[in-house]
KOLZA-178962 format. One record per atom (N, C-alpha, C): x, y, z; residue in three letters. Coordinates in Angstrom, 2 decimals. Example, Ala and Ser with C-alpha at 12.3 -4.5 7.8 and 13.67 -1.06 7.14 Angstrom:
((13.19 -5.69 7.80) ALA),
((12.30 -4.50 7.80) ALA),
((13.20 -3.30 7.80) ALA),
((12.85 -2.25 7.08) SER),
((13.67 -1.06 7.14) SER),
((12.90 0.03 7.87) SER),
// end
This chain:
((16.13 -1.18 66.58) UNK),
((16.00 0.02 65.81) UNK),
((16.87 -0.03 64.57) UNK),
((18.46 -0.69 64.71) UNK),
((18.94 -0.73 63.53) UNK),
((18.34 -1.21 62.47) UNK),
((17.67 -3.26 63.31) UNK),
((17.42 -3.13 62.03) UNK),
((15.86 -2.28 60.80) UNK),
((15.38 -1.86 62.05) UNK),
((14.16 -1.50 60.94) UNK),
((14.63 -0.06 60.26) UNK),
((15.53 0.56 60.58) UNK),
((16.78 1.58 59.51) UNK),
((17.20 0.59 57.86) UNK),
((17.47 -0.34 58.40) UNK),
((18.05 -1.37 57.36) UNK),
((17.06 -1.57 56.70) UNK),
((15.88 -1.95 57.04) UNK),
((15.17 -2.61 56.00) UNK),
((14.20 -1.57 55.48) UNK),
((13.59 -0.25 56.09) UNK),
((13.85 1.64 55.82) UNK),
((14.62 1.76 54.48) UNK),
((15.70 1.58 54.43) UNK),
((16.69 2.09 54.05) UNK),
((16.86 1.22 52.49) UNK),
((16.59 0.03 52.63) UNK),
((16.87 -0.90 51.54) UNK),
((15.15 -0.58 51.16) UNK),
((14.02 -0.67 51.27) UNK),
((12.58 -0.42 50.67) UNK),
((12.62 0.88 50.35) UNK),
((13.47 1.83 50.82) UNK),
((13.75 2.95 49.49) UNK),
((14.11 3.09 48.64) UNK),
((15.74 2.01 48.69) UNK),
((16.65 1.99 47.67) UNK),
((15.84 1.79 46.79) UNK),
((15.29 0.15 47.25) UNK),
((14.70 -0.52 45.97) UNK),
((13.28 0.80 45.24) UNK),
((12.97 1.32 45.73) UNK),
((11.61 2.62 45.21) UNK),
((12.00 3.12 44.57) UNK),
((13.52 3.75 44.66) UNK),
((14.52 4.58 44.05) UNK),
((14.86 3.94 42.48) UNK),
((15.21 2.80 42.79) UNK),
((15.79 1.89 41.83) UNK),
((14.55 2.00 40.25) UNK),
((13.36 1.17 41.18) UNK),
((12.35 1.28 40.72) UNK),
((11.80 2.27 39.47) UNK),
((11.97 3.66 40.55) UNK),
((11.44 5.13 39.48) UNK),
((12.51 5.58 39.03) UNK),
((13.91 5.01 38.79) UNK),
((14.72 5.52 38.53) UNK),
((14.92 4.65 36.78) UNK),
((14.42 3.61 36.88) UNK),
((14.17 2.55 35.37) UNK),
((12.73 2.94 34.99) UNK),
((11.84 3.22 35.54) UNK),
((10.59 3.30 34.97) UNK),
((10.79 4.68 34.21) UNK),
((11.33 5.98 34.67) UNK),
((11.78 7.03 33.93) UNK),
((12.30 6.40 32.75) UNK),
((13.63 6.04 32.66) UNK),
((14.19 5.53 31.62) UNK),
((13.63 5.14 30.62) UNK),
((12.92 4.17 31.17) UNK),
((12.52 3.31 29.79) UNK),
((10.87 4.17 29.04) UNK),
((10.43 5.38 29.93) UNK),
((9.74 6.31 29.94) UNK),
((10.04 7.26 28.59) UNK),
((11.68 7.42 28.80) UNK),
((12.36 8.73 28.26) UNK),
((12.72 7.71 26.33) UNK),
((13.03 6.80 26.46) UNK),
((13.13 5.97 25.59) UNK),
((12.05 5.50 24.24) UNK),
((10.52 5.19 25.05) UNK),
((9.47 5.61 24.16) UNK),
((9.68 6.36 23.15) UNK),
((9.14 6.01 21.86) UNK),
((8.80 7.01 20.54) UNK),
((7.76 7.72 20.70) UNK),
((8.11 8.63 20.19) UNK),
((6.66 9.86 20.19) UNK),
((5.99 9.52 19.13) UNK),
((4.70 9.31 18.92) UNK),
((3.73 9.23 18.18) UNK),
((3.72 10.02 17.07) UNK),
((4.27 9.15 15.66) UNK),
((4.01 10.19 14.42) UNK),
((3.19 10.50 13.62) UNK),
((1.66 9.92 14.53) UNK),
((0.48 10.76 13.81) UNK),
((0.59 9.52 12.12) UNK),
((1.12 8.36 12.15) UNK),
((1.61 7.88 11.26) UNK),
((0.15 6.36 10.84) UNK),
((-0.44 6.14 12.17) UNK),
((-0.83 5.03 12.13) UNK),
((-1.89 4.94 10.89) UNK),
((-2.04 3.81 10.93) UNK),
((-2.99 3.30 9.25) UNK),
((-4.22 3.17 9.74) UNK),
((-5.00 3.44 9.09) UNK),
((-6.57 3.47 9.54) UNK),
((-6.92 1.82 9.86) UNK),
((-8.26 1.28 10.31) UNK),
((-8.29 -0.43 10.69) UNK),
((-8.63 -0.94 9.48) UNK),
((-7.89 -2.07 9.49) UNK),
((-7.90 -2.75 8.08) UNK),
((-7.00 -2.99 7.19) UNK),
((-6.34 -2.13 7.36) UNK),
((-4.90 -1.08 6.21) UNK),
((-3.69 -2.06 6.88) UNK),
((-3.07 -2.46 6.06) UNK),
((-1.91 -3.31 6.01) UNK),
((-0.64 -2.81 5.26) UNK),
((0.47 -2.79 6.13) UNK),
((1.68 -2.64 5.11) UNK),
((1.66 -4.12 4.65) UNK),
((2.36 -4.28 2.89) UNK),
((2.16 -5.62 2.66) UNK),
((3.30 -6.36 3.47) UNK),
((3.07 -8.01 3.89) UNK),
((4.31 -8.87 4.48) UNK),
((5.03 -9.24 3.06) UNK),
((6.63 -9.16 3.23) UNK),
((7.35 -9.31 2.16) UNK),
((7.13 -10.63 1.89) UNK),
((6.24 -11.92 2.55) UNK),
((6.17 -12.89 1.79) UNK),
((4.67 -12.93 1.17) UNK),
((4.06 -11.70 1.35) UNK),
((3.07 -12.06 0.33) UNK),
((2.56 -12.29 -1.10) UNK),
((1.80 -13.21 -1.02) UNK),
((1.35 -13.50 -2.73) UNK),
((1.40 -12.79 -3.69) UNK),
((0.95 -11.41 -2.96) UNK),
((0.98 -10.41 -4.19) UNK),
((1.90 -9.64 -4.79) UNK),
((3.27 -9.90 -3.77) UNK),
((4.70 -9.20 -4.40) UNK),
((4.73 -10.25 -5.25) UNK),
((5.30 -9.73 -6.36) UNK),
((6.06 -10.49 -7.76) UNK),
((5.62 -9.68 -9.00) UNK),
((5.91 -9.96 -10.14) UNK),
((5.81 -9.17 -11.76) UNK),
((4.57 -10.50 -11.98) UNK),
((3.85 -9.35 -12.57) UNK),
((2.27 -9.96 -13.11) UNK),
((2.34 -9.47 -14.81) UNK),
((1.78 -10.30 -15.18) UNK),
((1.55 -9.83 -17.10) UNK),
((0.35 -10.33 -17.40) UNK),
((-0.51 -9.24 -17.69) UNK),
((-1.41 -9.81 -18.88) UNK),
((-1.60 -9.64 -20.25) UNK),
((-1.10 -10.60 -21.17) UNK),
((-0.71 -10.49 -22.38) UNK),
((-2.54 -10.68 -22.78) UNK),
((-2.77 -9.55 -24.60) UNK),
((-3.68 -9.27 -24.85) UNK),
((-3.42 -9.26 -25.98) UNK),
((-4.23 -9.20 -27.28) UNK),
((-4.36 -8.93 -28.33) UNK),
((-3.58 -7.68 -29.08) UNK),
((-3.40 -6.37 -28.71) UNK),
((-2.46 -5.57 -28.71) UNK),
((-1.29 -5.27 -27.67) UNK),
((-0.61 -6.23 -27.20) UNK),
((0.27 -6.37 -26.34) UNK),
((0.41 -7.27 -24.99) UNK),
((1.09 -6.36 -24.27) UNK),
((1.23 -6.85 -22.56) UNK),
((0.78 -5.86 -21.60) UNK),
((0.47 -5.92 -20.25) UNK),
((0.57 -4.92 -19.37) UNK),
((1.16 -5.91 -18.34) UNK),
((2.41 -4.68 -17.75) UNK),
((3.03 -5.84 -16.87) UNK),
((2.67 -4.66 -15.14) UNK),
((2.84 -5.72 -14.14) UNK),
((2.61 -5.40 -13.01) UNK),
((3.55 -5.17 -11.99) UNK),
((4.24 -4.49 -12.09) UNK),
((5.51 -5.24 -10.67) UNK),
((4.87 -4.63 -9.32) UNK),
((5.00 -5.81 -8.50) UNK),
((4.29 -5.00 -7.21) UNK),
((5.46 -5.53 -5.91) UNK),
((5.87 -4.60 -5.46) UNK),
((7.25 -4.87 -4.09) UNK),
((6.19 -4.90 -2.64) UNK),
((7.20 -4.72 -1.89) UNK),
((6.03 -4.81 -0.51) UNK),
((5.98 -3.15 -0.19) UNK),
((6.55 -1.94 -0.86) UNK),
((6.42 -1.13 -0.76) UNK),
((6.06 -0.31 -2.04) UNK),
((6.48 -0.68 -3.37) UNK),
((5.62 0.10 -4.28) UNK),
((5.26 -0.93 -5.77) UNK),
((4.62 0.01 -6.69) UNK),
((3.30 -0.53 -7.73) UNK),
((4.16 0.24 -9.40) UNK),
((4.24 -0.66 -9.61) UNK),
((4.87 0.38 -11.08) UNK),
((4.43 -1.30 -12.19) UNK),
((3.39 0.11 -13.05) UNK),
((2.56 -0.62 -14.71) UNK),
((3.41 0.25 -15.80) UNK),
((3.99 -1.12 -16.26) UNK),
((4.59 -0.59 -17.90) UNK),
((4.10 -1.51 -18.68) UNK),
((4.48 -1.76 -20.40) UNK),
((4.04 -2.70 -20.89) UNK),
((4.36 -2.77 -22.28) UNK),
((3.74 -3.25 -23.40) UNK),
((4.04 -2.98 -24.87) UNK),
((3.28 -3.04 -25.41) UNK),
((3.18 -2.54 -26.41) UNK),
((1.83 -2.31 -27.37) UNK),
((2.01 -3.01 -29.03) UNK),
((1.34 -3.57 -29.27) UNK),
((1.58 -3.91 -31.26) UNK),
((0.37 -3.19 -31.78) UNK),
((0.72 -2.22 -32.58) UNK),
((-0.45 -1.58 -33.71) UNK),
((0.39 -1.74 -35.10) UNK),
((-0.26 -1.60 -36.10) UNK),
((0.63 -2.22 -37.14) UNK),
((1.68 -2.73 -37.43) UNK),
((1.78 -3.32 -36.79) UNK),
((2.75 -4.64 -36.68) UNK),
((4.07 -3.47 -36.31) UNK),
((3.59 -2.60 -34.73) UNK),
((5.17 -1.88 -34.80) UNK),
((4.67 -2.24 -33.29) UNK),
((6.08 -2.56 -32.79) UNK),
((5.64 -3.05 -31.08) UNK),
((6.46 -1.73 -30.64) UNK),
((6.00 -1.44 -29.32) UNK),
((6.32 -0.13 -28.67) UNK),
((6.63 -0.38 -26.99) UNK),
((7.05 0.25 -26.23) UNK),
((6.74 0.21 -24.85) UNK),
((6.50 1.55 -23.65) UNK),
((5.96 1.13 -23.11) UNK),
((5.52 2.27 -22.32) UNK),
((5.45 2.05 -20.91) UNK),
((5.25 3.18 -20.00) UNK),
((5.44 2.72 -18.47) UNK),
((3.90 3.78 -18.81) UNK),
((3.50 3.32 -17.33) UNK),
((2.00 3.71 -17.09) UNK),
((2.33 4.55 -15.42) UNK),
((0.88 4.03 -14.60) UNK),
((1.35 4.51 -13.40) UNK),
((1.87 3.85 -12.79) UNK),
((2.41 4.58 -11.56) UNK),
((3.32 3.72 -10.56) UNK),
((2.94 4.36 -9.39) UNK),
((3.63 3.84 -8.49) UNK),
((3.48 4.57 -6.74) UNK),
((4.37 4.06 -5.88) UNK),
((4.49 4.55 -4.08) UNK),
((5.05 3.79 -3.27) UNK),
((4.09 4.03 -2.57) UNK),
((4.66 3.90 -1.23) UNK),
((3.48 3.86 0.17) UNK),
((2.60 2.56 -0.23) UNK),
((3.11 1.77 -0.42) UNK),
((1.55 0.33 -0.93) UNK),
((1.61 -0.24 0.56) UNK),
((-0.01 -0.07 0.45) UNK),
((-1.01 -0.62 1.43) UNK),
((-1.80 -1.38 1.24) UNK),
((-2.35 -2.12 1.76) UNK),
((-3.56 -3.22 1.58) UNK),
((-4.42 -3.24 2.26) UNK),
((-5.53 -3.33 1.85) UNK),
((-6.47 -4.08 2.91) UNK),
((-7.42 -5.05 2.09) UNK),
((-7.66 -6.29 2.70) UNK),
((-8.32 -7.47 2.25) UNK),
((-10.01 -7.59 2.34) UNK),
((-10.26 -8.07 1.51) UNK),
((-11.74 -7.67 1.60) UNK),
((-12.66 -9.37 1.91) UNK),
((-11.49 -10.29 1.71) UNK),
((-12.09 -11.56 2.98) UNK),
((-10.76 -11.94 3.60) UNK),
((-11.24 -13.57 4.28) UNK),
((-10.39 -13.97 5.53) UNK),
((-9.50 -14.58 4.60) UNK),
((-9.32 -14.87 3.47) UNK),
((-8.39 -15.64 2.92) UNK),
((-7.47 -14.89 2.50) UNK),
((-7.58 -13.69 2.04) UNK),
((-6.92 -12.64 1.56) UNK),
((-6.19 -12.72 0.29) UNK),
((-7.39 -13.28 -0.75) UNK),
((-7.53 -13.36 -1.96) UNK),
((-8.14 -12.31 -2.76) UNK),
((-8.49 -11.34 -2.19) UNK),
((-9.02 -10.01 -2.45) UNK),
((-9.11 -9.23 -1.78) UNK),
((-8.90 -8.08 -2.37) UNK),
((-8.87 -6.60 -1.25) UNK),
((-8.53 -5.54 -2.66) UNK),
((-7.66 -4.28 -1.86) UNK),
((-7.34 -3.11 -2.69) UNK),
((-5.90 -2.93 -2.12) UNK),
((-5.04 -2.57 -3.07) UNK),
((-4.04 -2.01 -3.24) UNK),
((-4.07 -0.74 -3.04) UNK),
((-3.45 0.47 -2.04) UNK),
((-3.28 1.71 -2.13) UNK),
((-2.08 2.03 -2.49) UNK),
((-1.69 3.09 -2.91) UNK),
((-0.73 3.97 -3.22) UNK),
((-0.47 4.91 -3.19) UNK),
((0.72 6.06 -3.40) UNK),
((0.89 7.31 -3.51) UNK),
((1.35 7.51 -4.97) UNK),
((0.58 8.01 -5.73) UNK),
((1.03 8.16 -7.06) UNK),
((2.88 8.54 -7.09) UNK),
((3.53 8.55 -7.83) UNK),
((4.70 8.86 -8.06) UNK),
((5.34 8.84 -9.91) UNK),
((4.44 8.14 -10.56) UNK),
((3.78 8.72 -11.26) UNK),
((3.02 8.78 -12.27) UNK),
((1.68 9.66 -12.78) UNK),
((0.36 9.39 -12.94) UNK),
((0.38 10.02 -14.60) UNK),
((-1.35 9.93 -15.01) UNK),
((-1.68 10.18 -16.17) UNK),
((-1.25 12.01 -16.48) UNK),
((-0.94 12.49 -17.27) UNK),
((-1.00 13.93 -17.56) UNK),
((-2.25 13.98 -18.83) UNK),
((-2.95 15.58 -18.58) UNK),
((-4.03 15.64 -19.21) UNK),
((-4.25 15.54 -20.75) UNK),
((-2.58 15.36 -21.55) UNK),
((-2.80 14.70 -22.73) UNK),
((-2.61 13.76 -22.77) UNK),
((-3.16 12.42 -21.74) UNK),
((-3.05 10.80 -21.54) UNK),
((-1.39 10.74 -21.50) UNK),
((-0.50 10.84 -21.77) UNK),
((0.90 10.66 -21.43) UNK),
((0.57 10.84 -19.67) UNK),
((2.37 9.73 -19.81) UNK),
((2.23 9.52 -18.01) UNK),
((3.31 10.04 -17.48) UNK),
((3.87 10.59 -16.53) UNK),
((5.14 11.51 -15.85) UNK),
((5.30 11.67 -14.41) UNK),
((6.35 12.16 -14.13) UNK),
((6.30 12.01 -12.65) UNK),
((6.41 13.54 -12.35) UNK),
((5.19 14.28 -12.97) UNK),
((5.39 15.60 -12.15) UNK),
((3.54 15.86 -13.07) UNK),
((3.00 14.45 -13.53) UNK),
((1.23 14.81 -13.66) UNK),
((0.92 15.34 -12.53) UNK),
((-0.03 16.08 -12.83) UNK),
((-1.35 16.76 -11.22) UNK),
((-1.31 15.54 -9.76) UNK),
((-1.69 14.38 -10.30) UNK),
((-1.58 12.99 -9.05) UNK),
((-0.21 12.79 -8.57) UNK),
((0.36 13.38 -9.04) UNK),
((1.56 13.08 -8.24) UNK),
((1.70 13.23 -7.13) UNK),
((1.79 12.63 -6.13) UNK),
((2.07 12.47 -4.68) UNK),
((0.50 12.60 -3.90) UNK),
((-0.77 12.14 -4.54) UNK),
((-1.85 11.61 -3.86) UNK),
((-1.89 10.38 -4.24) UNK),
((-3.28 9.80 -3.48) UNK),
((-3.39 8.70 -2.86) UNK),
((-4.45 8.06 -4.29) UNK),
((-4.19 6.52 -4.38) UNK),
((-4.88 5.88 -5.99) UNK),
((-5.10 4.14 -5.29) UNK),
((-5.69 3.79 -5.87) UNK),
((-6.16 2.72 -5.55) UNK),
((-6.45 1.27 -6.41) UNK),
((-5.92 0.13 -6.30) UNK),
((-5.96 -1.35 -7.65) UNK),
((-7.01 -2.41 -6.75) UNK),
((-7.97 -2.52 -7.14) UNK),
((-8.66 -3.77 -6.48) UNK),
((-7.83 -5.22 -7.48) UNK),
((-7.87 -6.01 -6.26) UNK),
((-7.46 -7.42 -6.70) UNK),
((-8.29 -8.67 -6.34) UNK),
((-8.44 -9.21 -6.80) UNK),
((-9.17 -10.60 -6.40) UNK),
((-8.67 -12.04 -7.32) UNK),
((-9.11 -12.90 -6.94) UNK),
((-8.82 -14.19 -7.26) UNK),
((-7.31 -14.56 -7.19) UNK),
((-6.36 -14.07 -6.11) UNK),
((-5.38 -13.88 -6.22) UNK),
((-4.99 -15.47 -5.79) UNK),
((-3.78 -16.16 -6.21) UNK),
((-3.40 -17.53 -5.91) UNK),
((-2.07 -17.31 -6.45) UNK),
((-0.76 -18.06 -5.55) UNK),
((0.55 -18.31 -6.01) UNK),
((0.72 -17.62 -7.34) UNK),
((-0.20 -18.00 -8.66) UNK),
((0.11 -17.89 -10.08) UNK),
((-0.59 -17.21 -10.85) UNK),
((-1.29 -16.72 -10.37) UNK),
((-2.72 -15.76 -10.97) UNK),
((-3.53 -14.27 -10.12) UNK),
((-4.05 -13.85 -10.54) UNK),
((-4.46 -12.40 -9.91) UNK),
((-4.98 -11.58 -11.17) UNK),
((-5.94 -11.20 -10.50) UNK),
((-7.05 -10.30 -11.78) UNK),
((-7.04 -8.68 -10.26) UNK),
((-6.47 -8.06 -11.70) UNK),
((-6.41 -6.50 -10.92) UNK),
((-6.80 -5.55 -12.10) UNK),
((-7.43 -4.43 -11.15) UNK),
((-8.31 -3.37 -11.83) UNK),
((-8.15 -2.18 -11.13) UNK),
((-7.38 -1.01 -12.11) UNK),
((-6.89 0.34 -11.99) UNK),
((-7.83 0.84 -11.07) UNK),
((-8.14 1.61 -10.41) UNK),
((-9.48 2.61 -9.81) UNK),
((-9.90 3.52 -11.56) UNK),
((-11.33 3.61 -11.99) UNK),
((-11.58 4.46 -12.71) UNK),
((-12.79 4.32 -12.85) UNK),
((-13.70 5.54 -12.97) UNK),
((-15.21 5.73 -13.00) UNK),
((-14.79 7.47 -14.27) UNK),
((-15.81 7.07 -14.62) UNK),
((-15.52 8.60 -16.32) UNK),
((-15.93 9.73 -15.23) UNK),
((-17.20 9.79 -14.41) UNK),
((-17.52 11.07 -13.93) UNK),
((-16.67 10.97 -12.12) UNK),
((-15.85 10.16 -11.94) UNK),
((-15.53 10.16 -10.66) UNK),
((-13.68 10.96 -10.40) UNK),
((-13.43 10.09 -9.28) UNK),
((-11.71 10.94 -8.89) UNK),
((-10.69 10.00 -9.88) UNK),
((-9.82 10.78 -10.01) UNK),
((-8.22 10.22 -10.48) UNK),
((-7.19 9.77 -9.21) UNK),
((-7.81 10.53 -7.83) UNK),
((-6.74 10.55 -7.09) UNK),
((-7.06 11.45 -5.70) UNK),
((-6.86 10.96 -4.87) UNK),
((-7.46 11.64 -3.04) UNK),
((-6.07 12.12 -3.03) UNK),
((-6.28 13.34 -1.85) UNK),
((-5.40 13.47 -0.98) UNK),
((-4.38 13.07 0.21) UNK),
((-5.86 12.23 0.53) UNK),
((-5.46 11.14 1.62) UNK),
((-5.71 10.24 1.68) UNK),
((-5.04 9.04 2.34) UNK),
((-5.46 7.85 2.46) UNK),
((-6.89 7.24 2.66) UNK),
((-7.11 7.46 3.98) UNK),
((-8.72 7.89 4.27) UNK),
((-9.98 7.88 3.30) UNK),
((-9.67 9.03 2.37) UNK),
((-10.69 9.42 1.42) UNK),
((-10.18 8.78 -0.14) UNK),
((-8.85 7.44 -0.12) UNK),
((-9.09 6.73 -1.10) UNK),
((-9.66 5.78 -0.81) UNK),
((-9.76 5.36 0.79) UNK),
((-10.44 4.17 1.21) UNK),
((-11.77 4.13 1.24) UNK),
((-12.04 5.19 1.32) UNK),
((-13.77 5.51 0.85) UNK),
((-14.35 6.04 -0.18) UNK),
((-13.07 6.30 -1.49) UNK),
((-13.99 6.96 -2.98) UNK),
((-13.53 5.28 -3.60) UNK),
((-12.35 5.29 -3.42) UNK),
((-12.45 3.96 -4.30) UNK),
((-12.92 3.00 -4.64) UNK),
((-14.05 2.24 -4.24) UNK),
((-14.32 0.94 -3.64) UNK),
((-15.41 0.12 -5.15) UNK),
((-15.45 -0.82 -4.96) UNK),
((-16.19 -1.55 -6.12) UNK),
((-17.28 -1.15 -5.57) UNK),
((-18.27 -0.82 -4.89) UNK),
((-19.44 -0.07 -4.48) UNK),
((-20.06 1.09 -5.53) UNK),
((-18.66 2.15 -5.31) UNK),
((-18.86 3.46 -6.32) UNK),
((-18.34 3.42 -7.20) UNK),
((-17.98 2.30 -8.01) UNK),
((-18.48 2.06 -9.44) UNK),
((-16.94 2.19 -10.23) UNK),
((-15.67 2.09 -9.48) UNK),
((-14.47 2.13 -9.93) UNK),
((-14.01 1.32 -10.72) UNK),
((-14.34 -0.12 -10.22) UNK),
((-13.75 -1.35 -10.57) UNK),
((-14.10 -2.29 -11.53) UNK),
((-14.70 -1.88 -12.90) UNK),
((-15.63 -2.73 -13.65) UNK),
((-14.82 -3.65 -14.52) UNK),
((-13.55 -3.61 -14.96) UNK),
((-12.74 -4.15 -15.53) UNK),
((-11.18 -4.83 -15.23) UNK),
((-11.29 -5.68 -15.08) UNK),
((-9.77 -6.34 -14.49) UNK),
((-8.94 -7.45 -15.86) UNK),
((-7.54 -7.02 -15.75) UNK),
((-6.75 -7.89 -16.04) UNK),
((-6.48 -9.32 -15.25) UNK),
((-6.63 -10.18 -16.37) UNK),
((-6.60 -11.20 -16.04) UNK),
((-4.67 -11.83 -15.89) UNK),
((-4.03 -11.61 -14.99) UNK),
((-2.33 -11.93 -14.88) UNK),
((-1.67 -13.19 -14.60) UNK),
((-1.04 -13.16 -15.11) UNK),
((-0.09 -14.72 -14.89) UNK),
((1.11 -13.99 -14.18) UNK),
((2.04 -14.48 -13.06) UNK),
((3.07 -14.30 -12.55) UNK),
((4.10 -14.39 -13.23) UNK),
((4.89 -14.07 -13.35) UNK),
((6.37 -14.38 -13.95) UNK),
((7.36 -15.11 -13.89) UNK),
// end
């Protein structure tokens, strides 16, 4: 009788033991912040191709690119009668990706404006887009090169609310993407 007390006694402990770590590591879990990225959607990897300063130098200037693994900021310079100028354009954080093949030489850039066009073309960080969602298609991207194109259609959006609904107004489909800079890396 003792021993089946003993071995009673120890196949509880151990049950005890058991639900006494499974709680724990229960209580430990993160609560879900409603945070996740739709399928497809990539935070960028800090060794990707597409972080670095991009320029495409043009006939009236530069447009330069800096892209981090978390945000997008276009400035650049301009020559009109022989007076050179500079300017910052838009920018954002929250940068997301998603690739549009397996090589991942093309896809779209998302963002959260931070900051955008104002309605007399000047750019600021308190325009209407400020703090929605904007979108850069890229392709032909390699170590040293990358051709990227703003989101813009004349009768379409400047800018979603949400992620979601930039992943579905933006797209070279509905007519955003007709023009790209051609960039050299820095």
């Amino acid at each position: 009788m003792k021993s089946t007390r003993f071995v009673f006694g120890r196949a509880l402990a151990v049950l005890c033991a058991l639900l006494f770590v499974s709680f724990g590591f229960m209580s430990c879990q993160q609560e879900d912040d409603g945070n996740e990225l739709p399928d497809g959607v990539y935070e960028l990897s800090d060794n990707s191709a597409l972080i670095g300063t991009w320029v495409n130098s043009y006939s009236g200037g530069t447009s330069v690119y800096k892209i981090t693994s978390s945000t997008f900021d276009n400035s650049g310079t301009s020559n009109y009668n022989g007076t050179t100028s500079t300017y910052d354009s838009y920018a954002g954080n929250n940068l997301l990706v998603s690739y549009t093949n397996d090589e991942e030489t093309a896809g779209y850039i998302y963002i959260k404006y931070t900051r955008a066009m104002n309605p007399d073309y000047s750019y600021s960080e308190t325009a209407p887009d400020v703090g929605k969602w904007y979108a850069i298609a890229f392709k032909e991207l390699t170590a040293s090169s990358v051709s990227l194109s703003g989101a813009y259609n004349a009768s379409g959006k400047t800018s979603t609310e949400t992620l979601e609904e930039a992943i579905s107004t933006f797209t070279v489909a509905n007519g955003y993407f007709s023009y790209y800079s051609e960039c050299v890396k820095q």
